[in-house]
N, C-alpha and C positions, 0 to 999 in steps of 0.2 A: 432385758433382764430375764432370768430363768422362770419357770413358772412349775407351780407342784403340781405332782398324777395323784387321781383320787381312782382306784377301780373298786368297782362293788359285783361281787359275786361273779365273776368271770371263771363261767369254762368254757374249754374249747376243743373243736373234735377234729380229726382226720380220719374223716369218712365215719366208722361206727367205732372208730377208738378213740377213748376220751382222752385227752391229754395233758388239763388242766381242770383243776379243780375247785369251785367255791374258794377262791383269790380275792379276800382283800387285804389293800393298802392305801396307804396313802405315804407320798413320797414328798417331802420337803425340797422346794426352790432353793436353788444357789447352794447347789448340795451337790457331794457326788454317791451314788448310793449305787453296792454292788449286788448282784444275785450271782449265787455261788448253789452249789449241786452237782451230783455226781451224773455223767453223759443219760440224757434219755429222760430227764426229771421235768423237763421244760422250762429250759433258762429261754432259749432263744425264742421260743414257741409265746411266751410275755412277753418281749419287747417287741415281736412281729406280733402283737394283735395291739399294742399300745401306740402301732404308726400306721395299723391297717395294711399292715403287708401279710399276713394272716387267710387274709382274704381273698389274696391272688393264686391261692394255692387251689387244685381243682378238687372239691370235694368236702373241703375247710368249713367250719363254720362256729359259732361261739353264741354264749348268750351271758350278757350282764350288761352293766356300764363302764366306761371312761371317761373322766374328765380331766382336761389336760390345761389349766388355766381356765381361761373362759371357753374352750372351747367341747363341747359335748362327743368325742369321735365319734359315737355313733349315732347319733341323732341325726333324724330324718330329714334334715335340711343341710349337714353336714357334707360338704363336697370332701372326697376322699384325697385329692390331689394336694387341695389347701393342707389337708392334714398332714400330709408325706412332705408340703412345701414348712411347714411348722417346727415339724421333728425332724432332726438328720439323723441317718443311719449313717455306721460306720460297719463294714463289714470285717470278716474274720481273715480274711485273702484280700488284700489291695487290689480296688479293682479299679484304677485310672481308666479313661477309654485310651484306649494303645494307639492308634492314629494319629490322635489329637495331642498338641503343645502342650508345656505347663499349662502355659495362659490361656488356653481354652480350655483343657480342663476346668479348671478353678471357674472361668466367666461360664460356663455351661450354661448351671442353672439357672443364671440373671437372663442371660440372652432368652428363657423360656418364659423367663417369666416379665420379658416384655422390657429389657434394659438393651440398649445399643449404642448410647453414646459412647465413645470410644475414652473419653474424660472419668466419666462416672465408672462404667467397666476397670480405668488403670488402676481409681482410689481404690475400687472393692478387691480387686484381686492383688492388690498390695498387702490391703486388710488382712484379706484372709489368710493368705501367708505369714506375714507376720506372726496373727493370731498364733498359727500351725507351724509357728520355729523353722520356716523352711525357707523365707524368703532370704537371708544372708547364701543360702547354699545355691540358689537358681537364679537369682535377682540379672544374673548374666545371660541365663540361656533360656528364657522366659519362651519368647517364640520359637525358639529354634532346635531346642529338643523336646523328643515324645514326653508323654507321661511313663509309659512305660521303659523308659530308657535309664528312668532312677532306680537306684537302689530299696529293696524290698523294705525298710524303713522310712526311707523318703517318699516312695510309693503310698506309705501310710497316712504320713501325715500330708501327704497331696490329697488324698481323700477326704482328710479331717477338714483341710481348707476348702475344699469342694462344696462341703457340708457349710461351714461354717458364713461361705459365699451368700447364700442368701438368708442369712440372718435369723436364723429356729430360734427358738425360745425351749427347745429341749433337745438331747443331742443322745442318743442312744449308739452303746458301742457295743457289738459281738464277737467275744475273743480278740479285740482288732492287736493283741502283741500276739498270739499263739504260734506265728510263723515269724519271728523276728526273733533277733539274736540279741544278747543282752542287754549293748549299749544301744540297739535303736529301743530296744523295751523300755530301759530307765527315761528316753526322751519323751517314749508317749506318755507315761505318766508323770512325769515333768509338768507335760501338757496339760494334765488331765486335771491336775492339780488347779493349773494356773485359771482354766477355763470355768471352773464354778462361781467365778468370780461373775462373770455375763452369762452362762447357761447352770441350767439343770443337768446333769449329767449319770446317765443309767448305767453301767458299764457289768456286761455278762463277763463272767472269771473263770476257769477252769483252775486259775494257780490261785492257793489262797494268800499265800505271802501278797501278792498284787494286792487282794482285796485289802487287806491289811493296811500296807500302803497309803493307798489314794482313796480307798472309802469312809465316809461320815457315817455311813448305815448301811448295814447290811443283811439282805433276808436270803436265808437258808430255804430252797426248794428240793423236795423230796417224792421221786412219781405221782408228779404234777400238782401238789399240795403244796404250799408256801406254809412251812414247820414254824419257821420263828421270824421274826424283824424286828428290829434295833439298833443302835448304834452299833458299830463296829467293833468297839471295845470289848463290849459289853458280850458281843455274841463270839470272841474269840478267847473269853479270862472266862466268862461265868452263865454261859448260855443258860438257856431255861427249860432246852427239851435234852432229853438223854439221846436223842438221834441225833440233835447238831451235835453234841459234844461226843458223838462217836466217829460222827465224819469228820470232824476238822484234828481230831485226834488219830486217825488215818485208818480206822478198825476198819473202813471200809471203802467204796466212791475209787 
C-alpha cells in the first residue's frame, strides 16, 4: 500500500543558489497529488530531494526533514539506496537500458536486489507489466526485443513497470507524458489513475489540463516557494492565492 510524505522546512541549494524554500507539506497515501509551476520554480528539484536524488548532484545540498511512511530520508541511519529502492522514479524521457530485453529490463532491479529464481523473476515481471498496461502488447517478445525497440509510449510504461518491479510504496513521476503523443498520454494516466489504488503517487505537470485529470491534490510552486496545496478542485475553481489563480488562468508561466 501507498504511504504519505510529511516534509518540514525543506530548502535546498545548487551551490550558493537557493532553490527551494521553507516547503512544507504533507501528502496523503493512496492519493495521486500533482505539483504544477511554471519551468525553473522547483517542481523537479522536490521530488529529487524526496528520493535523495538531490544529492547526487555535485555541489547540492538542503536542509529540513522528510518522512516518507516510517521511513526518515534523512536520518542518520537512513541507507540512501533503501530509500531510491522505496520510491520509484519515473523520468521525463523514457529511459529503458537499450541493450537489455523487455524482461530484463523490468527483472533489473529484483536481480539487485538479490532475486534469481527464474519462477519468482517470471510472476514479478508479469506483475509489473500488467500493473503498467503493457504486458498484452509484449507478453510475445519478452526476451527477444530490446527495451528500446518500443515505441516512445511503451518505452514509458516499461519504465513505470521497471519501477513498479520492486514493489515502492511511493512512485514519483517527472513530466513522464511531456514527450508522448496524445494517445500514449491518455494511457499513462489511465495508469496513473488506476495505480493509487497500491501506491502513493506524486506526478510533476507542466500541462494543467493533466493535473486536472489524474490529481486528488494539488500544490502550486512559485521560485521555489510552494504558493498553495489543496485538493485539485479547489485550486483550479477557487484558489486562495491571487498568484495561483493568475497562473493557471495563463497571465503568466
Amino acid at each position: 500500500m501507498g504511504v504519505g510524505i510529511e516534509v518540514k522546512d525543506l530548502n535546498a541549494w545548487f551551490g550558493k543558489t537557493q532553490v527551494l524554500r521553507d516547503i512544507n507539506i504533507k501528502v496523503g497515501a493512496n492519493a495521486v497529488t500533482a505539483v504544477i509551476g511554471p519551468s525553473g520554480c522547483g517542481k523537479s528539484t522536490f521530488i529529487r530531494c524526496v528520493n535523495r536524488m538531490h544529492e547526487t548532484t555535485a555541489g547540492a545540498r538542503l536542509t529540513g526533514s522528510i518522512q516518507v511512511g516510517d521511513i526518515d530520508v534523512y536520518g542518520s541511519a537512513t541507507d540512501a539506496v533503501d530509500v531510491r529502492r522505496r520510491i520509484g522514479m519515473v523520468f521525463q524521457k523514457p529511459n529503458p537500458f537499450p541493450t537489455m530485453s523487455i524482461y530484463d529490463n523490468v527483472s533489473a532491479g529484483l536481480r539487485l536486489n538479490g532475486y534469481n529464481k527464474h519462477h519468482e523473476l517470471d510472476i514479478a515481471v508479469e506483475h509489473s507489466l500488467r500493473m503498467a498496461a503493457l504486458w498484452d502488447e509484449v507478453k510475445d517478445v519478452l526476451k527477444k526485443k530490446s527495451g528500446s525497440s518500443l515505441s516512445g509510449g511503451q518505452q514509458q510504461r516499461l519504465c513505470i513497470a521497471r519501477a513498479l518491479a520492486v514493489q515502492p510504496e511511493l512512485i514519483l513521476m517527472d513530466e513522464p507524458c511531456s514527450a508522448l503523443d496524445p494517445i500514449s498520454t491518455g494511457k499513462i494516466e489511465e495508469l496513473i489513475f488506476q495505480l493509487k489504488t497500491e501506491y502513493t503517487v506524486v506526478i510533476v505537470t507542466h500541462n494543467m489540463q493533466q493535473a486536472a485529470r489524474v490529481a486528488d491534490h494539488t500544490g502550486f510552486f512559485l521560485m521555489g516557494q510552494l504558493i498553495e496545496y489543496d485538493k485539485t478542485e479547489k485550486i483550479f475553481t477557487t484558489p486562495s492565492d491571487k498568484r495561483t489563480e493568475d497562473y493557471i488562468t495563463g497571465r503568466f508561466g
